[in-house]
C-alpha positions as CSV (number, residue, x, y, z in Angstrom):
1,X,160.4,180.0,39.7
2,X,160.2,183.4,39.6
3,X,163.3,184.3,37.3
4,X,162.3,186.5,34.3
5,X,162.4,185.8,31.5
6,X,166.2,187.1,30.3
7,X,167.5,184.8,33.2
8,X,165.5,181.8,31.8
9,X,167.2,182.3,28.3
10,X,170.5,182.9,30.1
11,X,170.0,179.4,32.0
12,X,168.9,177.6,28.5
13,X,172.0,178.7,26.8
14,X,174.2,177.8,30.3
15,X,172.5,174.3,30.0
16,X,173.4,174.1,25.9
17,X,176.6,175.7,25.6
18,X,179.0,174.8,28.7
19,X,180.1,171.3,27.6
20,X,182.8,170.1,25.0
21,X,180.0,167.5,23.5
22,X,177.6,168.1,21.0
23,X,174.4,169.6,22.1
24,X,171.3,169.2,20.3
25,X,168.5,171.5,20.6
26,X,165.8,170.7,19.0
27,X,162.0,173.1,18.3
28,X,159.5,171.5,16.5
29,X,156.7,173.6,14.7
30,X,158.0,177.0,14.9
31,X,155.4,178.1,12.6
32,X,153.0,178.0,15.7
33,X,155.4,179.6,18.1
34,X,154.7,182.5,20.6
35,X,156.5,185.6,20.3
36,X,158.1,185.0,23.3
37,X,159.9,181.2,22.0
38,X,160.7,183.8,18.2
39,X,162.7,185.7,20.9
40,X,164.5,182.6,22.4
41,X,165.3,181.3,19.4
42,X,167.0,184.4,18.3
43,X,169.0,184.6,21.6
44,X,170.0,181.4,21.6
45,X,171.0,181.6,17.6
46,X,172.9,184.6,18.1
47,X,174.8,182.6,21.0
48,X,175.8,180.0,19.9
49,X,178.4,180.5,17.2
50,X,181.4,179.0,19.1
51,X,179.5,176.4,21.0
52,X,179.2,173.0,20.3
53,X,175.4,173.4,19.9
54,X,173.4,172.7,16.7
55,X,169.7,174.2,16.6
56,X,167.3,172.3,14.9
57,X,163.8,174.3,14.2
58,X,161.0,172.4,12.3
59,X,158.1,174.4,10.3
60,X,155.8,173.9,7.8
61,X,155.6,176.8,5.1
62,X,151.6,176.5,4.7
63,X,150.2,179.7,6.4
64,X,153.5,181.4,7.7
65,X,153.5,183.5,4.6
66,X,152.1,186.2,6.5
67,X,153.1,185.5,10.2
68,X,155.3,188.8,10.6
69,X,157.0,187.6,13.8
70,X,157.9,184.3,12.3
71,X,159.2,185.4,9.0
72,X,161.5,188.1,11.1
73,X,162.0,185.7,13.5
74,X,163.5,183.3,11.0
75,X,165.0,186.1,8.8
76,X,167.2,187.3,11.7
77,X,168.5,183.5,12.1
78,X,169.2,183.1,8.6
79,X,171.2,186.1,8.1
80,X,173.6,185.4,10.7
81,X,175.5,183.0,7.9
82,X,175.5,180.0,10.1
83,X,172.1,178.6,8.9
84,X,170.9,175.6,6.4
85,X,167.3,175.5,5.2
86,X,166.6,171.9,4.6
87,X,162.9,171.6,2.5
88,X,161.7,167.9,2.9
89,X,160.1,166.9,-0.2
90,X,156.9,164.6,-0.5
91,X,157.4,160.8,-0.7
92,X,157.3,158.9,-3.6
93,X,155.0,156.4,-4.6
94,X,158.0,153.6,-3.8
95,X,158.6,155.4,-0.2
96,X,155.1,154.8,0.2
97,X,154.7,151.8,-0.8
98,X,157.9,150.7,1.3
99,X,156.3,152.0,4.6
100,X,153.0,150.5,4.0
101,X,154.5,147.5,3.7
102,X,152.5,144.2,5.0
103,X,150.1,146.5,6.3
104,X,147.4,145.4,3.7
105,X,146.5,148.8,2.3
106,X,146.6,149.9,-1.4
107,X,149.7,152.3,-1.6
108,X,148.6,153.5,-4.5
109,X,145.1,155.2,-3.2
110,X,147.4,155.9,0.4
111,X,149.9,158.0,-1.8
112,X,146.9,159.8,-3.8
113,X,145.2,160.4,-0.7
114,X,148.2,162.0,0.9
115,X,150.3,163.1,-2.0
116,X,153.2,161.6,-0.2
117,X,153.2,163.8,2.6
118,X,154.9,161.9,6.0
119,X,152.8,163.0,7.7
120,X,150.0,161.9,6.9
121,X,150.8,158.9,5.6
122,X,152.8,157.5,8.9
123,X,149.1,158.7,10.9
124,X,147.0,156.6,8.7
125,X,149.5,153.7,9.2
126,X,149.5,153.8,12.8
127,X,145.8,154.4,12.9
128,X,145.8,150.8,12.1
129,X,142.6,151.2,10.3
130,X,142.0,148.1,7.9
131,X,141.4,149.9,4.6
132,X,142.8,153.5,3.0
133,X,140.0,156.3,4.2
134,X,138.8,159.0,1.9
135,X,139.3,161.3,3.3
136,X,141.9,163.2,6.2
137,X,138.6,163.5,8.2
138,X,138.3,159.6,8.3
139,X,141.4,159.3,9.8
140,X,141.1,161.2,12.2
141,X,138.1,159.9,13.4
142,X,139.7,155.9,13.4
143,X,142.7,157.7,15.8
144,X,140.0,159.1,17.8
145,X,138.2,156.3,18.4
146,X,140.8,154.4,20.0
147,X,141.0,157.0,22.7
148,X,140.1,156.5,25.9
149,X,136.5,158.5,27.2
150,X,138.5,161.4,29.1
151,X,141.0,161.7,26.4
152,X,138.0,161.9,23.7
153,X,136.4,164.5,25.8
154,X,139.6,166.7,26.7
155,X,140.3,166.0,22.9
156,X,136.5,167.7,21.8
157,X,137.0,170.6,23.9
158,X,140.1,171.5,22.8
159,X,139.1,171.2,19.3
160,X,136.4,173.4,19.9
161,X,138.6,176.0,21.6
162,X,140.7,176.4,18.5
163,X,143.9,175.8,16.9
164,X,145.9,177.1,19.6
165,X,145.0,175.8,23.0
166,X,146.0,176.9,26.7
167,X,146.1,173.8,29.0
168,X,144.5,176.2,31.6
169,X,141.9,177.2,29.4
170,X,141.4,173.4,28.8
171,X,141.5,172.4,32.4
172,X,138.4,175.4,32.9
173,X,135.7,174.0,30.3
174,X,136.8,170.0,30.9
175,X,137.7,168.0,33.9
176,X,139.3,165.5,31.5
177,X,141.8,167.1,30.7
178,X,143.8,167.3,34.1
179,X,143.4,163.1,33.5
180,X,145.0,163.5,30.2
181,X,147.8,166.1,29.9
């Protein structure tokens, strides 16, 4: 409370670094990150060389194209030499058909729905929806409508608000949301 924000990275890489075990540090969806998280990861990354820490930052390449701060964000970690870009490919039409297993739906319209992304195909599957929608829209309609009331209404808002949503923001046009999050 209070500490700025070079003290708060300071205290992250204290927490990551000071132990002989592996430490795991994982950030999902850096392609939506804040400039202020690009500058943590680049601390930390330049920091960790002779640590027993492995960074793992998740991204999807649609749209980052043009993101200056995350492309030289990323650059700056990649050209330190201690990086591995690992691109996960789409599933197959066995891996989906493995997955959807006794679930009842056609893997064959699932995978040409999806194109064999994970993603999407895992969400349709937990939906638990009883046939393969036609559409990206349908699903997330089936996963909506198992939500409760306040989370369908903090959900709404949100949506409406954007891509990018700040839970204050949120908690000003909804009193669901303070139920929810």
């Amino acid at each position: 409370s209070g500490a700025d924000r070079e003290e708060l990275f300071r205290a992250l890489l204290r927490q990551i670094s000071g132990s002989q075990t592996l430490n795991v540090l994982v950030v999902e969806d850096i392609h939506w990150a804040d400039e202020a998280t690009l500058d943590l990861l680049r601390f930390i990354g330049r920091r960790i060389r002779n640590s027993r820490v492995l960074l793992i930052a998740t991204y999807r390449d649609e749209g980052v194209a043009t993101a200056a701060a995350f492309r030289r964000g990323l650059g700056e970690l990649v050209t330190q030499g201690l990086s591995s870009r690992i691109e996960l490919a789409a599933l197959s039409l066995p891996a989906v058909q493995a997955l959807t297993g006794t679930s009842g739906l056609s893997a064959d319209q699932l995978y040409r729905l999806t194109g064999g992304n994970p993603f999407y195909v895992t969400e349709i599957l937990r939906a638990g929806i009883e046939a393969v929608p036609t559409t990206t829209r349908d699903v997330i309609w089936a996963r909506a409508a198992a939500l409760s009331s306040e989370t369908r209404e903090a959900l709404e808002a949100a949506a409406l608000i954007g891509s990018r949503v700040e839970v204050e923001l949120l908690d000003a046009v909804t009193p669901a949301s303070s139920a929810v999050i």
